[in-house]
C-alpha positions as a printed Julia matrix, in Angstrom:
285×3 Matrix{Float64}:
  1.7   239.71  -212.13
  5.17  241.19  -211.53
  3.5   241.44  -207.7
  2.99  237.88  -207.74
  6.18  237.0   -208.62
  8.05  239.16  -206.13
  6.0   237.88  -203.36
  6.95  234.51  -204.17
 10.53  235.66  -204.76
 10.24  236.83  -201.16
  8.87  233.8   -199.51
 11.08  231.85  -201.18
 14.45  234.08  -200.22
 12.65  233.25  -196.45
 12.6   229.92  -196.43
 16.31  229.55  -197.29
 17.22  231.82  -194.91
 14.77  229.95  -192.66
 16.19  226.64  -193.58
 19.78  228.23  -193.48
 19.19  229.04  -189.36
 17.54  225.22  -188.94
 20.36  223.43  -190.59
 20.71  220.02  -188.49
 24.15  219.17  -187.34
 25.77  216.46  -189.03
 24.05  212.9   -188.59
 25.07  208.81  -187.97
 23.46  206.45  -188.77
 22.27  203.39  -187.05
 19.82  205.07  -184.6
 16.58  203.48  -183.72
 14.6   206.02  -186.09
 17.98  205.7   -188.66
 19.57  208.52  -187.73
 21.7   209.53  -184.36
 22.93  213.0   -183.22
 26.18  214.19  -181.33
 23.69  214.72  -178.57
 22.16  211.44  -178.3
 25.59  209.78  -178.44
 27.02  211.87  -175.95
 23.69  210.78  -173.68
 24.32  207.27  -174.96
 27.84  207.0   -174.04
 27.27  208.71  -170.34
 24.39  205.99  -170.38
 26.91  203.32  -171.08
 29.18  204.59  -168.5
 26.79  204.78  -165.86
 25.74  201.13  -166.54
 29.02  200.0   -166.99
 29.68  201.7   -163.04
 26.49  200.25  -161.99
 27.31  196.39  -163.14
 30.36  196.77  -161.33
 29.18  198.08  -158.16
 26.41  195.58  -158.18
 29.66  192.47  -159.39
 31.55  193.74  -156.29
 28.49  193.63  -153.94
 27.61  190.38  -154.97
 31.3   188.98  -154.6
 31.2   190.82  -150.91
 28.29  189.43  -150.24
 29.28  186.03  -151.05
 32.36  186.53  -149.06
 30.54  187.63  -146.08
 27.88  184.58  -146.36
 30.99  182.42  -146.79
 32.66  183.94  -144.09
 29.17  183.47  -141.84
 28.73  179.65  -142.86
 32.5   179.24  -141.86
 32.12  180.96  -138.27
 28.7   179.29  -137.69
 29.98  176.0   -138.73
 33.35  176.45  -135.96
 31.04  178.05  -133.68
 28.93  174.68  -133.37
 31.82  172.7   -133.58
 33.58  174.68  -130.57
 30.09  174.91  -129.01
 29.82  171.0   -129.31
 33.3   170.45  -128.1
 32.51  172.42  -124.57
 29.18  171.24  -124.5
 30.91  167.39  -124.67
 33.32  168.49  -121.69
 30.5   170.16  -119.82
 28.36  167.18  -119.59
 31.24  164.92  -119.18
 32.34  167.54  -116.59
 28.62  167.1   -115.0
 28.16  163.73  -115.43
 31.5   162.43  -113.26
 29.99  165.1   -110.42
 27.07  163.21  -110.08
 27.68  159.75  -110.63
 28.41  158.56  -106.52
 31.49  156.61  -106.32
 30.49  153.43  -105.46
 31.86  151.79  -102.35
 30.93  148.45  -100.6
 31.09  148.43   -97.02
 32.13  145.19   -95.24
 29.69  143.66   -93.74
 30.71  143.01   -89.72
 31.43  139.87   -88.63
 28.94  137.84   -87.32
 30.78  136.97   -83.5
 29.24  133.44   -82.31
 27.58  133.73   -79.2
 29.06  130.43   -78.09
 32.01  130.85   -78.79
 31.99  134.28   -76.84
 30.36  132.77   -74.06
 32.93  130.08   -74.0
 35.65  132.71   -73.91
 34.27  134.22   -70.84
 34.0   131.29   -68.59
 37.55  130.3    -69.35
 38.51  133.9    -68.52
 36.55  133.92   -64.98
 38.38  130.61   -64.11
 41.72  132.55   -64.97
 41.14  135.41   -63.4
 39.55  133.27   -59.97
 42.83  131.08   -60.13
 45.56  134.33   -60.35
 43.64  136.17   -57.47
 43.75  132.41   -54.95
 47.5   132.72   -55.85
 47.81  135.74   -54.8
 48.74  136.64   -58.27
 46.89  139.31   -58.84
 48.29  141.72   -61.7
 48.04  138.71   -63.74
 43.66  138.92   -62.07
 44.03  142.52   -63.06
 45.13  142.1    -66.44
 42.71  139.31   -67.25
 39.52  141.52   -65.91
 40.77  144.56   -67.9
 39.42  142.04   -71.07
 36.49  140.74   -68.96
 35.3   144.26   -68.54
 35.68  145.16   -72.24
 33.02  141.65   -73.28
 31.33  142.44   -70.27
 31.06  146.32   -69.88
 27.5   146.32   -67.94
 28.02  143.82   -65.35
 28.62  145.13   -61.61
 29.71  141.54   -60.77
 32.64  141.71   -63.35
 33.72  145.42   -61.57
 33.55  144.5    -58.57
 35.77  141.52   -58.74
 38.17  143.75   -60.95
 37.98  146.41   -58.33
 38.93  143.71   -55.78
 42.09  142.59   -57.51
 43.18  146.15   -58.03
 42.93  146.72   -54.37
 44.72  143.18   -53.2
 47.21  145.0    -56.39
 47.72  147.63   -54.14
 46.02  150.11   -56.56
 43.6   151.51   -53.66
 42.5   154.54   -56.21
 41.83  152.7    -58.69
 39.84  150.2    -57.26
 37.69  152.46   -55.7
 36.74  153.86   -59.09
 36.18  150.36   -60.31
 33.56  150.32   -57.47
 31.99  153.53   -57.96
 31.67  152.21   -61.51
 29.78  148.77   -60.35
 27.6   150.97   -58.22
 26.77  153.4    -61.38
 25.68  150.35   -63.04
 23.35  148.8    -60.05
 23.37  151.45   -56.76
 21.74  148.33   -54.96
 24.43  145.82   -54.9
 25.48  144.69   -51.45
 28.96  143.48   -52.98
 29.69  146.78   -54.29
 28.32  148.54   -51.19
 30.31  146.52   -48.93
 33.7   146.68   -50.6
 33.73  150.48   -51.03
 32.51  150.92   -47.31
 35.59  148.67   -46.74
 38.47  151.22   -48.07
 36.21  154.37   -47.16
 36.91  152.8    -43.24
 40.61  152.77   -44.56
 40.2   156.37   -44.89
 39.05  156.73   -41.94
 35.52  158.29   -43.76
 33.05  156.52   -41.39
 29.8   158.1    -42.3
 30.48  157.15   -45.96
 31.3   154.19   -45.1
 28.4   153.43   -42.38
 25.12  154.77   -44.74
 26.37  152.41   -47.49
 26.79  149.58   -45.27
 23.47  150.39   -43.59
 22.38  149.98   -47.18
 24.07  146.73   -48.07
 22.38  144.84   -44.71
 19.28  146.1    -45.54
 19.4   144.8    -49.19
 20.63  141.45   -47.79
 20.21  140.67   -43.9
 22.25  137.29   -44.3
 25.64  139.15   -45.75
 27.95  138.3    -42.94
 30.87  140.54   -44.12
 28.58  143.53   -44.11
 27.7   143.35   -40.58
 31.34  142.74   -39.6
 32.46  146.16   -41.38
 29.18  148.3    -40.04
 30.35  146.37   -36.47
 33.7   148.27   -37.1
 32.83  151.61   -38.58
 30.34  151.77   -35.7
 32.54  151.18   -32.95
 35.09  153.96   -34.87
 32.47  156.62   -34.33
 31.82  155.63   -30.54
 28.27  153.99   -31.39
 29.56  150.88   -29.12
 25.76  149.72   -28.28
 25.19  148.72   -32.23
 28.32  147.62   -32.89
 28.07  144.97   -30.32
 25.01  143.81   -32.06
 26.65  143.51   -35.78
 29.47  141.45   -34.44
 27.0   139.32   -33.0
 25.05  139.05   -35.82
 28.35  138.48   -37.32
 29.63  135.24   -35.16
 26.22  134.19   -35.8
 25.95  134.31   -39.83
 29.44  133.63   -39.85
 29.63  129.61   -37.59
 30.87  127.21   -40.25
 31.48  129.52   -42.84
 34.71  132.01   -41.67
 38.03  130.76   -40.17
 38.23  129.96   -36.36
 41.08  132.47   -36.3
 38.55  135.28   -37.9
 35.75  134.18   -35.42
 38.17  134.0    -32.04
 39.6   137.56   -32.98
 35.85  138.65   -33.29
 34.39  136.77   -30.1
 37.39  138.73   -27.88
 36.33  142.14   -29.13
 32.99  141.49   -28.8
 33.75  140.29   -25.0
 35.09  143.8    -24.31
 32.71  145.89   -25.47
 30.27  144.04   -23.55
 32.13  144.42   -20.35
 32.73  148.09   -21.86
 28.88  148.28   -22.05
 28.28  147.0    -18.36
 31.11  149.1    -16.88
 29.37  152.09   -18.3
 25.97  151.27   -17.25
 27.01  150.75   -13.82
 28.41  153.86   -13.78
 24.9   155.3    -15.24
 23.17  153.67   -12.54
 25.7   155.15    -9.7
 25.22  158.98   -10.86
């Protein structure tokens, strides 16, 4: 019995002491299971902290973030606005470069052929008046507008020529002729006047291979054979001279001045006699 007892004496002295060593720290209440240590509100607190810090970490992101969207609607928005604005000015830009300035051209006036024609004749019968007077700058002048309404006739350049030369403008009137030869190389008119002042410069075979040309073209042109006549007796070809001045007296009865014809009849008497004083002397050798 007194075994029993002093085990239980023992077991029980244990368990204090056992209960002594596990004493729980002191206690608050309010915890989920009613009861909350130092420990767990230590952990709660650092919890609290850290959730606290977190909260406001995640406040300030959010109010950056907003910012920064903020900021990006503002920049888009003046981006477009800017992007418009140039875009405007480009295409204005663009569309003045390729809209073509319109411009009207005036139409020419329509010249009446009658009236032109009109204006001609009454020029001619100027210019044909001055040169009978002997006035003939004022020919010259009037043929300087002939030539201008008329600038492809070898009629209208001749005559000018002609007036230049009766001018006393002997370059310049040979350049007229050379111009109404350009324009028709087979006009006996032409041919015949510039054979006339290439004789004046004493250029006889110029002067005798156009005139050859000019009584070929027209057989009848009395002046032509008077000039050949000339140029051939220059160059000694006496024989064929005497024949143009005959053909000359012949072409020219009723048509050319007695004076013209007399003056032509007594050379042609010479060289005749030349031509038989020559031929006798042939016949003697």
């Amino acid at each position: 019995m007194s075994l029993i007892l002093d085990a239980l004496k023992k077991t029980e002295s244990s368990k204090e002491n056992s209960e002594n060593n596990d004493q729980p720290s002191p206690t608050l209440e309010g915890s989920a299971s009613g009861t909350f240590t130092m420990e767990t509100l230590s952990s709660s607190a650092s919890s609290a902290v850290t959730l606290l810090q977190s909260g406001r970490n995640k406040l300030i992101i959010l109010i950056a973030a907003g910012i920064l969207g903020l900021s990006l609607i503002i920049y888009l928005a003046f981006s477009r606005g800017l992007s418009e604005l140039f875009s405007f000015g480009q295409k204005e830009e663009v569309q003045i470069v390729q809209t073509p300035i319109q411009t009207t051209t005036p139409e020419p006036l329509q010249e009446d052929p009658a009236r032109k024609e009109q204006e001609i004749i009454q020029l001619k019968k100027e210019a044909i008046a001055n040169f009978r007077s002997a006035k003939y700058l004022e020919s010259v002048e009037i043929y300087k507008k002939l030539v201008n309404l008329l600038p492809a006739s070898p009629e209208i350049y001749n005559n000018y020529a002609l007036s230049l030369k009766k001018a006393g403008k002997i370059t310049e009137a040979k350049q007229t002729y050379q111009i109404a030869l350009a324009l028709n190389e087979d006009y006996p008119e032409g041919l015949n006047n510039l054979a006339a002042i290439e004789i004046s410069e004493q250029k006889y075979n110029e002067a005798r291979k156009h005139l050859e040309r000019a009584v070929e073209l027209s057989p009848e042109y009395m002046d032509a054979h008077l000039h050949l006549a000339i140029c051939l007796e220059k160059i000694g070809d006496v024989q064929k001279a005497v024949l143009h001045y005959q053909q000359f007296l012949d072409l020219s009865e009723g048509k050319s001045d007695r004076e013209t014809r007399l003056q032509i009849e007594n050379r042609l008497s010479s060289l005749t006699d030349e031509l038989v004083v020559n031929s006798g002397d042939g016949n003697e050798r």
